[in-house]
C-alpha positions as CSV (number, residue, x, y, z in Angstrom):
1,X,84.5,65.2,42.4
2,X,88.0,66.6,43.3
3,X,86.4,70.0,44.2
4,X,84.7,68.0,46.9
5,X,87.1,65.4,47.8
6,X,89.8,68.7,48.8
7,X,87.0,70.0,50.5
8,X,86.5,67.4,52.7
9,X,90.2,67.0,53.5
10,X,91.3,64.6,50.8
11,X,94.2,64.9,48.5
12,X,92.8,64.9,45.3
13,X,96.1,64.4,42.9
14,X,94.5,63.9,38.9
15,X,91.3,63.0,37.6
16,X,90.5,60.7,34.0
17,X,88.4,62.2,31.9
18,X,86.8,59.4,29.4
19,X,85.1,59.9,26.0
20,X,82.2,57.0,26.2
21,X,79.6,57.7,23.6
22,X,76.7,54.9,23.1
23,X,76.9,52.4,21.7
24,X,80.3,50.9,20.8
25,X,83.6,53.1,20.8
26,X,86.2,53.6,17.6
27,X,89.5,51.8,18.0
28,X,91.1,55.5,18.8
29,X,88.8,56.2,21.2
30,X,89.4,53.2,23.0
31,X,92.9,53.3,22.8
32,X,93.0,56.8,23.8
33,X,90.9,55.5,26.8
34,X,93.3,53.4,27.6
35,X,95.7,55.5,27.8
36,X,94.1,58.1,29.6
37,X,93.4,55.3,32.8
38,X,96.7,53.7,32.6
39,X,98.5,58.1,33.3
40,X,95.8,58.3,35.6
41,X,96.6,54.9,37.5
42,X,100.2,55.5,37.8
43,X,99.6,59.5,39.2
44,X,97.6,57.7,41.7
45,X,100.3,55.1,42.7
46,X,102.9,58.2,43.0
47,X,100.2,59.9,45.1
48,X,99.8,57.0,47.5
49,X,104.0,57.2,48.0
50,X,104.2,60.4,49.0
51,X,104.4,61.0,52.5
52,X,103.6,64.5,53.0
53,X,100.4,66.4,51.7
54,X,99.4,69.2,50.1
55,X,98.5,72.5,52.2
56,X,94.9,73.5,52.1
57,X,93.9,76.5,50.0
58,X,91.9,79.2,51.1
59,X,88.7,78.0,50.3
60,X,89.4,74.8,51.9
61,X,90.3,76.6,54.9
62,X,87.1,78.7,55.1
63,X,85.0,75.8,54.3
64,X,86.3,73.4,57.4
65,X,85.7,76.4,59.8
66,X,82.6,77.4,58.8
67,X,81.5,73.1,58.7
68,X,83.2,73.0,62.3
69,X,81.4,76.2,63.4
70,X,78.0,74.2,62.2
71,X,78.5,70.9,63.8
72,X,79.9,72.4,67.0
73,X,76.7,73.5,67.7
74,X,74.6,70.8,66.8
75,X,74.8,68.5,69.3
76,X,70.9,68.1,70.1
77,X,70.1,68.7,66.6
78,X,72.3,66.1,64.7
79,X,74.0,64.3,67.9
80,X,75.7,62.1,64.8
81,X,77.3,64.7,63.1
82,X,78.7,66.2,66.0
83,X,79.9,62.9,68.1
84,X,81.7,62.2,64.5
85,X,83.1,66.0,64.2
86,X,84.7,65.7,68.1
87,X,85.9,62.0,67.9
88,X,87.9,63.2,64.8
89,X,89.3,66.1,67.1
90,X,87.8,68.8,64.8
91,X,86.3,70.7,67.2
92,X,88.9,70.8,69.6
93,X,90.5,74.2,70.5
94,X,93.7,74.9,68.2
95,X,92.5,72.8,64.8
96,X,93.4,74.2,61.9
97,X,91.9,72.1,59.1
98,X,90.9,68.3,58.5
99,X,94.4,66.6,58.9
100,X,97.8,67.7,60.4
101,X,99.2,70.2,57.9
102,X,100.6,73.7,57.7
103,X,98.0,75.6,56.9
104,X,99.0,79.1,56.0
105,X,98.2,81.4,58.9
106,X,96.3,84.4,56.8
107,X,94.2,81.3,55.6
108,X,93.7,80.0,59.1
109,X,92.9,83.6,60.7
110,X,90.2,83.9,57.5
111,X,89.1,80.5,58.4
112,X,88.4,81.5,61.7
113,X,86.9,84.4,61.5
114,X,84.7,82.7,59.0
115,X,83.9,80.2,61.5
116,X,83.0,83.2,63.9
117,X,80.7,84.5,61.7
118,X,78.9,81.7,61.5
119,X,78.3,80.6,64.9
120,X,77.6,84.3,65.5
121,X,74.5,84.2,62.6
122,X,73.3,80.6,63.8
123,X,73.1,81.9,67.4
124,X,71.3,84.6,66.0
125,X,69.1,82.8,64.1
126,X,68.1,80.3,67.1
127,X,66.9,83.5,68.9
């Protein structure tokens, strides 16, 4: 799930991994449980206080442009995705990812020409 929450943008901090068996737990298990939700709980009240976020990786990069190359040309073809995709400013000239970050530029010029690439073989295709 955090793979594709940072994918779409989000910033995915810390996960919980829980140990729930059928059928009734041991004590341990429980309390280890419990412990387990409570770290997670308070990583995700320290996420919520930060005010800056995380710069995209690479494949985050590559994966918005080639999503924004798709939906920028589907405005007859999925008129929902691609109202949604411009009222978020996505496809507007100069957008480097999801929200206002740095994004690092060799990731952004991969991410473009990514996004290039797949306009190009979708035009291509429609031939």
């Amino acid at each position: 799930m955090g793979a594709v929450a940072r994918v779409e943008g989000f910033d995915a901090r810390n996960k919980a991994g829980l140990i729930t068996p059928p059928g009734t737990l041991s004590p341990r298990q429980a309390r280890k449980n419990k412990d387990l939700l409570r770290k997670a709980a308070k990583d995700f009240s320290a996420a919520l206080q930060h005010k800056t976020r995380k710069s995209p990786g690479l494949i985050n990069v590559v994966i918005f442009h080639s999503q924004r190359a798709v939906f920028s040309l589907m405005e007859k073809e999925s008129p929902c995705d691609y109202e949604y995709w411009k009222s978020k400013g996505w496809l507007s000239p100069g957008v480097g990812y999801f929200v206002d970050v740095p994004v690092n530029p060799l990731y952004l010029a991969i991410g473009r020409i990514g996004g290039w690439m797949v306009k190009r073989r979708i035009r291509k295709d429609q031939v």
